[in-house]
PyMOL CGO cylinders between C-alpha atoms (Angstrom):
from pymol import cmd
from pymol.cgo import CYLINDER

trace = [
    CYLINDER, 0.00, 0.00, 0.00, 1.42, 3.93, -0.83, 0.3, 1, 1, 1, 1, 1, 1,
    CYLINDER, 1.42, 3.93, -0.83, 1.93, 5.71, 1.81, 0.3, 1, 1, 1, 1, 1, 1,
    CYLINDER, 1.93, 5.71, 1.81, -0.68, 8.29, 2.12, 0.3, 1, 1, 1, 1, 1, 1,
    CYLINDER, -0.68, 8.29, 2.12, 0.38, 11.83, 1.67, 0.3, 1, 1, 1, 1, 1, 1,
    CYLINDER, 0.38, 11.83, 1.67, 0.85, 14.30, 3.96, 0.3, 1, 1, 1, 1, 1, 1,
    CYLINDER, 0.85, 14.30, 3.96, -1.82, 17.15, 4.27, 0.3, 1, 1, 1, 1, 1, 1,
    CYLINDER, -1.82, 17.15, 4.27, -0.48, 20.86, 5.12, 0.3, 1, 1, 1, 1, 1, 1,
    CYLINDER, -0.48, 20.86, 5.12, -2.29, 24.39, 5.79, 0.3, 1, 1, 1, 1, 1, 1,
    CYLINDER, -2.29, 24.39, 5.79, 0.08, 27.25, 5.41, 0.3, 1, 1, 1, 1, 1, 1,
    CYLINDER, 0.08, 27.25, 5.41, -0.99, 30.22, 7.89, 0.3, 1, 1, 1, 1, 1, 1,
    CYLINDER, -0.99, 30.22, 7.89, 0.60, 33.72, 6.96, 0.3, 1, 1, 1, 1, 1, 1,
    CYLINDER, 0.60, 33.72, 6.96, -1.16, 37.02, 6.79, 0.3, 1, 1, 1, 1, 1, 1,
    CYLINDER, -1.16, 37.02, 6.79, 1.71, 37.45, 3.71, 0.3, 1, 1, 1, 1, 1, 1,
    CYLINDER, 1.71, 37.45, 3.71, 0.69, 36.60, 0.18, 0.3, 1, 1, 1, 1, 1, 1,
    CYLINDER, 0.69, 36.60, 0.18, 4.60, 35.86, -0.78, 0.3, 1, 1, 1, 1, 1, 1,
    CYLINDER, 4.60, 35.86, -0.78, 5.24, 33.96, 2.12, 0.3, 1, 1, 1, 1, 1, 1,
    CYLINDER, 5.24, 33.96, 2.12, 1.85, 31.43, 1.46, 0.3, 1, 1, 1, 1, 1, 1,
    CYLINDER, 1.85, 31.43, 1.46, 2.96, 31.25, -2.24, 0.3, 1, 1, 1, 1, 1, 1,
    CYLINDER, 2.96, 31.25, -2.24, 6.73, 30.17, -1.33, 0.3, 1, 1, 1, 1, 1, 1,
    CYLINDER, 6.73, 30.17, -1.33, 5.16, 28.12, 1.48, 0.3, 1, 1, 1, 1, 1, 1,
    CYLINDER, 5.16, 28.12, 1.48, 2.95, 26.46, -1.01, 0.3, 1, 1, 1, 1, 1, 1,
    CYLINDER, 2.95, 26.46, -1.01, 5.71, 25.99, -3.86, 0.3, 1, 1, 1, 1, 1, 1,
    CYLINDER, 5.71, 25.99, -3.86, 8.17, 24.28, -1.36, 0.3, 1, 1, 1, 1, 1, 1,
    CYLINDER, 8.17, 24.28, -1.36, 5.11, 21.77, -0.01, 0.3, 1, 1, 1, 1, 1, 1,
    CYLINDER, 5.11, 21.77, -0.01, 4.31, 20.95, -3.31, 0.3, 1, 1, 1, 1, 1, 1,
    CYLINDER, 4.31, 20.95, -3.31, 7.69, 20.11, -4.35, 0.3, 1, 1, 1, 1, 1, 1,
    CYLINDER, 7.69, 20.11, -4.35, 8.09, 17.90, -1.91, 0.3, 1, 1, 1, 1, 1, 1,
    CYLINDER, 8.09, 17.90, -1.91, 4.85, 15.79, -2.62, 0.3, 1, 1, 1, 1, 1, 1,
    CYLINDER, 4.85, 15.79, -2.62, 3.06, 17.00, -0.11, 0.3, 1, 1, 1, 1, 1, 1,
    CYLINDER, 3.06, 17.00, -0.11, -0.69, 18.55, -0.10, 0.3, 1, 1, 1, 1, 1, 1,
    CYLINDER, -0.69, 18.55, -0.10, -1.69, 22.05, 0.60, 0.3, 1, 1, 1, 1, 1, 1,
    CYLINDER, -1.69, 22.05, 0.60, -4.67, 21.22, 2.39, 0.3, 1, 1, 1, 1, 1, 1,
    CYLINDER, -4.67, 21.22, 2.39, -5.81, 25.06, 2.61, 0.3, 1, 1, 1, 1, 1, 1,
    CYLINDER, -5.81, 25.06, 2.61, -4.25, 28.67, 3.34, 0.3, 1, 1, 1, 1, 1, 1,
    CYLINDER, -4.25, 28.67, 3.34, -5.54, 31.23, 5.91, 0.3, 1, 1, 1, 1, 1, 1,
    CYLINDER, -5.54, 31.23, 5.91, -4.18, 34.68, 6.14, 0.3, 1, 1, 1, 1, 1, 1,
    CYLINDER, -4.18, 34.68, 6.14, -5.62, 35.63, 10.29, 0.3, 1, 1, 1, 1, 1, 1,
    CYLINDER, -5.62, 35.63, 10.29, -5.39, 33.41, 13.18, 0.3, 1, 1, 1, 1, 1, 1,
    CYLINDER, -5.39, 33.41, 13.18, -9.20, 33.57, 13.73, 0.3, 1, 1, 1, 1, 1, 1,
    CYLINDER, -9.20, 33.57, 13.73, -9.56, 31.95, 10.03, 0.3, 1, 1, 1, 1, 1, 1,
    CYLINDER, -9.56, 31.95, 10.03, -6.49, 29.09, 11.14, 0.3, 1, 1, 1, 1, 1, 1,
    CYLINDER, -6.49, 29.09, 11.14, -8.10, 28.21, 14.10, 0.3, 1, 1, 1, 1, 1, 1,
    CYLINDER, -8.10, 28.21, 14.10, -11.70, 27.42, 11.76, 0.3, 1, 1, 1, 1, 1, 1,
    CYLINDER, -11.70, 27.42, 11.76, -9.49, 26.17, 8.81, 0.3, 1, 1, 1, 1, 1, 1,
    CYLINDER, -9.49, 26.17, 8.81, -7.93, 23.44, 11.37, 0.3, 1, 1, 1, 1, 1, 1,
    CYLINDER, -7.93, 23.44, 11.37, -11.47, 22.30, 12.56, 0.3, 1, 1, 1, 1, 1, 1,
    CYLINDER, -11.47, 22.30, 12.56, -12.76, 21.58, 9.18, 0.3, 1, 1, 1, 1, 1, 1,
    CYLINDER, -12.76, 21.58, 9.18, -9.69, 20.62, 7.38, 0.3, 1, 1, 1, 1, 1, 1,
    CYLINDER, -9.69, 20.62, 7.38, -7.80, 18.35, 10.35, 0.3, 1, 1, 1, 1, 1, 1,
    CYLINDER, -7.80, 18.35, 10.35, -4.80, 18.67, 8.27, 0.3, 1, 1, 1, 1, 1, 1,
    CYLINDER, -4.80, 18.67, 8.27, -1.30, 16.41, 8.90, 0.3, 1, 1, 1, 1, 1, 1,
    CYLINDER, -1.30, 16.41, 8.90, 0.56, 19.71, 9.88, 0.3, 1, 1, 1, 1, 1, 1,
    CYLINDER, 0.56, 19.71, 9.88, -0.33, 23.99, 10.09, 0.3, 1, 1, 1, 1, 1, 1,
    CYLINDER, -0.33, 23.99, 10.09, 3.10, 26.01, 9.06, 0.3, 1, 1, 1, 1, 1, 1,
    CYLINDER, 3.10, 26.01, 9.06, 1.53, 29.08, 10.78, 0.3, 1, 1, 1, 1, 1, 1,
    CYLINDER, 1.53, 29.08, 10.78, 2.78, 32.95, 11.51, 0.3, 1, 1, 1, 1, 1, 1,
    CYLINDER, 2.78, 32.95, 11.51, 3.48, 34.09, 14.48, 0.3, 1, 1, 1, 1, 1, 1,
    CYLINDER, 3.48, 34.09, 14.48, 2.69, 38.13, 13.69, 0.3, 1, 1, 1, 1, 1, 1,
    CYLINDER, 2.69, 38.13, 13.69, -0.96, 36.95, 12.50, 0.3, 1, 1, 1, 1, 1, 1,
    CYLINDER, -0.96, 36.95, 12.50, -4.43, 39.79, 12.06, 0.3, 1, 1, 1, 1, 1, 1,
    CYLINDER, -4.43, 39.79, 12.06, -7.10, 39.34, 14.37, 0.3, 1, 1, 1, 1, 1, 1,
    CYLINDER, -7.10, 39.34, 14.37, -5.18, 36.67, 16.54, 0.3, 1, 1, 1, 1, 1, 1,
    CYLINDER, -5.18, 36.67, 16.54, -1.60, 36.16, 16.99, 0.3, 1, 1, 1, 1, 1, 1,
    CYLINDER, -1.60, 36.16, 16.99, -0.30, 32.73, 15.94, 0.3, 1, 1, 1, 1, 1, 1,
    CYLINDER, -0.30, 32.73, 15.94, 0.64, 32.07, 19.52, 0.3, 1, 1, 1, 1, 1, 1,
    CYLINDER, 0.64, 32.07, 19.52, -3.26, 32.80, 19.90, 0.3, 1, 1, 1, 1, 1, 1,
    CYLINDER, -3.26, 32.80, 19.90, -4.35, 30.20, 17.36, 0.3, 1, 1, 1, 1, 1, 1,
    CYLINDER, -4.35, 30.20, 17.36, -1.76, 27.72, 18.42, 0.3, 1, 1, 1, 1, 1, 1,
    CYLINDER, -1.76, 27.72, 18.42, -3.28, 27.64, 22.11, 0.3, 1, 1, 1, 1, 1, 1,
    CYLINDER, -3.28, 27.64, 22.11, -6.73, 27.29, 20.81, 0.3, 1, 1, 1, 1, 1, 1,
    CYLINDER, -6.73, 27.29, 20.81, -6.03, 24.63, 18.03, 0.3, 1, 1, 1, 1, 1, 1,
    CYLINDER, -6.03, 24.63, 18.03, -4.07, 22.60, 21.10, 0.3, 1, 1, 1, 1, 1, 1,
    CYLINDER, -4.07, 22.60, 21.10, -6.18, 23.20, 23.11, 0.3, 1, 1, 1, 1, 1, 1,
    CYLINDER, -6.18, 23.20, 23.11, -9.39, 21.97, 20.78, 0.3, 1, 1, 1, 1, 1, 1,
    CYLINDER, -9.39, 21.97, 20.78, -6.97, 19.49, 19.60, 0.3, 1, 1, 1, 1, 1, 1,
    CYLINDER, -6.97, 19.49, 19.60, -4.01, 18.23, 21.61, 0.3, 1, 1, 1, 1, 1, 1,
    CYLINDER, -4.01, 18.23, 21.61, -2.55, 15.74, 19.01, 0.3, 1, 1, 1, 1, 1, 1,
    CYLINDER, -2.55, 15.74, 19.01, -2.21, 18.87, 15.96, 0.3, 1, 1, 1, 1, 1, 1,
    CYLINDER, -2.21, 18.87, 15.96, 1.11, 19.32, 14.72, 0.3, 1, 1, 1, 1, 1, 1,
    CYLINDER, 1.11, 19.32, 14.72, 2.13, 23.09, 14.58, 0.3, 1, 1, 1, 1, 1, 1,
    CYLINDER, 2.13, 23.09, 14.58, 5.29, 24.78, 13.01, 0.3, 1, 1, 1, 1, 1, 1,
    CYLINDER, 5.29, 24.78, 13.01, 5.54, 27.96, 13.71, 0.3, 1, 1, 1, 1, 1, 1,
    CYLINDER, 5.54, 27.96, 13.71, 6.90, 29.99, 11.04, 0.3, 1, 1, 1, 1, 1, 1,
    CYLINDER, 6.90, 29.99, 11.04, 8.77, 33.36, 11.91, 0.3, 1, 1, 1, 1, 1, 1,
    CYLINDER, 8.77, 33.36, 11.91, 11.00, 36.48, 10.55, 0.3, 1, 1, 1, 1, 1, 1,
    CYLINDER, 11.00, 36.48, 10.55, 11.43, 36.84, 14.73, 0.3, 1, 1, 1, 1, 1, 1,
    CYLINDER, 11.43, 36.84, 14.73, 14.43, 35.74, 15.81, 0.3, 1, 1, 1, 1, 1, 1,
    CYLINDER, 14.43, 35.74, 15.81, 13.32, 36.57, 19.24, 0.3, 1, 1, 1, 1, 1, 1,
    CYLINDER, 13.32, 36.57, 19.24, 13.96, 34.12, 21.24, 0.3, 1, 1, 1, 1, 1, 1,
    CYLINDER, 13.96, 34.12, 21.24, 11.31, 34.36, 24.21, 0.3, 1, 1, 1, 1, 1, 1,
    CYLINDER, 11.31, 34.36, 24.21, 8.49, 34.41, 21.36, 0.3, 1, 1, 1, 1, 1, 1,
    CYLINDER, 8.49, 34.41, 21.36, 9.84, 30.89, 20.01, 0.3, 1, 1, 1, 1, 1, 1,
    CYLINDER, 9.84, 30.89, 20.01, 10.06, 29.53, 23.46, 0.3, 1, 1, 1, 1, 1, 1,
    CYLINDER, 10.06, 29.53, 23.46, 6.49, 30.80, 24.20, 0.3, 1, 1, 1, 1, 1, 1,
    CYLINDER, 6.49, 30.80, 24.20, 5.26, 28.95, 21.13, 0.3, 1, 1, 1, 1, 1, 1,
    CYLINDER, 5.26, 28.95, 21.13, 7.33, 25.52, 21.56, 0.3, 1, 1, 1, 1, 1, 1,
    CYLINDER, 7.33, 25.52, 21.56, 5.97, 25.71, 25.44, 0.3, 1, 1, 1, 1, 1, 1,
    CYLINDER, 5.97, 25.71, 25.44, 2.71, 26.04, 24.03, 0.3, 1, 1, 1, 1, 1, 1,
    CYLINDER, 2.71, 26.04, 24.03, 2.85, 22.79, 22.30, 0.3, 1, 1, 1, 1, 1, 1,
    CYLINDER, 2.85, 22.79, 22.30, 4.28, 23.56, 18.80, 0.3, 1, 1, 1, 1, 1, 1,
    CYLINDER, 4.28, 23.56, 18.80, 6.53, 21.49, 17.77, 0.3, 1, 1, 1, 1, 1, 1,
    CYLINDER, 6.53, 21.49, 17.77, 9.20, 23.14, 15.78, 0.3, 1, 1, 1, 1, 1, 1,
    CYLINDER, 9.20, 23.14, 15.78, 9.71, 26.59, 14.06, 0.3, 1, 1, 1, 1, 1, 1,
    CYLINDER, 9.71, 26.59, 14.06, 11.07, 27.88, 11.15, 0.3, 1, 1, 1, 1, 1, 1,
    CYLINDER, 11.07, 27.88, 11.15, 12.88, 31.20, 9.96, 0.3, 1, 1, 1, 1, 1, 1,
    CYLINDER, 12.88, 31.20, 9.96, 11.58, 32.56, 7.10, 0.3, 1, 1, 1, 1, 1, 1,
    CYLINDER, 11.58, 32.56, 7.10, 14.78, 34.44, 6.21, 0.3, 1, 1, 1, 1, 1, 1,
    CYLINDER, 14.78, 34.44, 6.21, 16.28, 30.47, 6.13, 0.3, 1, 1, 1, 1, 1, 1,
    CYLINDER, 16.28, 30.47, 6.13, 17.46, 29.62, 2.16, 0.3, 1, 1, 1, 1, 1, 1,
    CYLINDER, 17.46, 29.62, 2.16, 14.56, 27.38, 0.84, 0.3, 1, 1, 1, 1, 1, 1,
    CYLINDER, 14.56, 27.38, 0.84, 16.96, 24.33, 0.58, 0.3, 1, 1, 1, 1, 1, 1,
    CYLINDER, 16.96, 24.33, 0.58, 16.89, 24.56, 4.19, 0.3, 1, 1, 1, 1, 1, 1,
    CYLINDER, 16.89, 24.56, 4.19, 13.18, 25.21, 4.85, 0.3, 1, 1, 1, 1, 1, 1,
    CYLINDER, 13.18, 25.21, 4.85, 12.57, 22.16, 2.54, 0.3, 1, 1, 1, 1, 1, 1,
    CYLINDER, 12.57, 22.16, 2.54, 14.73, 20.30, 4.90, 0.3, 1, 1, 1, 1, 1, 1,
    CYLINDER, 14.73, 20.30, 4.90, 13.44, 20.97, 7.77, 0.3, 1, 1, 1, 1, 1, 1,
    CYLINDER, 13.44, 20.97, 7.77, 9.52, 20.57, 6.61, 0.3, 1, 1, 1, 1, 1, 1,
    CYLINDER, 9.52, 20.57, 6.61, 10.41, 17.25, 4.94, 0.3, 1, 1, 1, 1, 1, 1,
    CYLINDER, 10.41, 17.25, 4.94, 11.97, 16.12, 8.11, 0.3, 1, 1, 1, 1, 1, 1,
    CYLINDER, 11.97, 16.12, 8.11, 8.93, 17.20, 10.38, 0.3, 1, 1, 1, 1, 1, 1,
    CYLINDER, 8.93, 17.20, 10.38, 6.29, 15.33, 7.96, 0.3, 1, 1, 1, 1, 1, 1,
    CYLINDER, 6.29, 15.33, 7.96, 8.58, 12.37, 7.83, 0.3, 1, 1, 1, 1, 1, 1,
    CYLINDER, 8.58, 12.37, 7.83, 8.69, 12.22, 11.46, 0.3, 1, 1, 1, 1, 1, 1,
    CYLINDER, 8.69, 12.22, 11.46, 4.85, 12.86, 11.69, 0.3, 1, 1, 1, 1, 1, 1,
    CYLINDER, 4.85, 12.86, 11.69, 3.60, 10.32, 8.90, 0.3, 1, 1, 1, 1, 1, 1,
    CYLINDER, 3.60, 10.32, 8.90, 6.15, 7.50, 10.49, 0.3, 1, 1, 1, 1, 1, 1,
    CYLINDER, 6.15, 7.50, 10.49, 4.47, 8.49, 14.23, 0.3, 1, 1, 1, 1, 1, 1,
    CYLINDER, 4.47, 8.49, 14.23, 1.37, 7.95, 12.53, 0.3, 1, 1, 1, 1, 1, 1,
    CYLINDER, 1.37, 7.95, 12.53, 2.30, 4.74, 10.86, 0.3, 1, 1, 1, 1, 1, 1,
    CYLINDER, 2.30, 4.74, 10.86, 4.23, 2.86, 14.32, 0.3, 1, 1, 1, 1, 1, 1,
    CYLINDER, 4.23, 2.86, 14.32, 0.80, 4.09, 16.20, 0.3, 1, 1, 1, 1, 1, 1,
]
cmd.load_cgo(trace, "trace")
């Protein structure tokens, strides 16, 4: 049987940053499951769509990433959530990670290196899914 393929909503209140975001998910075989561009509209998006992973903003309209984050977790403790950020502030990642995401990336990294790092997460989330 093929392994199934991963799902992903891309959060970001930036139309350049969704269409990167969506470029880099598709070249790695992945699915963009949906966008949002406000944390109210992630939070909804998440409910309906129950996606493999949310790459979501921090600096998010009408609630803060760190806002949607708590209220997907806290709707639904087993989402995977990787926060993306042009912070480098450090006290704003650890908020997020002690929140219950479980990674974050730099938006100023080179796209070989986002691409790393998101095929890594999925890869760790689909094989979680798969020994469970």
């Amino acid at each position: 049987m093929a392994a199934r393929e991963a799902r992903i909503v891309v959060v970001d209140d930036e139309v350049h940053i969704r269409y990167l975001a969506r470029n880099i998910i598709r070249a790695e075989g992945y699915v963009v499951a949906g966008e949002a561009s406000n944390g109210e509209d992630a939070v909804e998006l998440y409910r309906t769509c129950r996606p493999d992973l949310i790459l979501m903003d921090i600096n998010l309209p009408l609630k803060t990433g760190d806002e949607a984050l708590a209220e997907i977790l806290h709707e639904f403790p087993d989402a995977k959530v990787v926060m993306l950020t042009m912070v480098a502030d450090t006290e704003t990642v650890k908020r997020c990670l002690e929140l219950g995401a479980i990674d974050y990336i730099l938006k100023n990294n080179s796209v070989d290196e986002i691409r790393r790092m998101l095929r890594e997460t999925v890869e760790s989330i689909m094989h979680a899914e798969v020994a469970s």
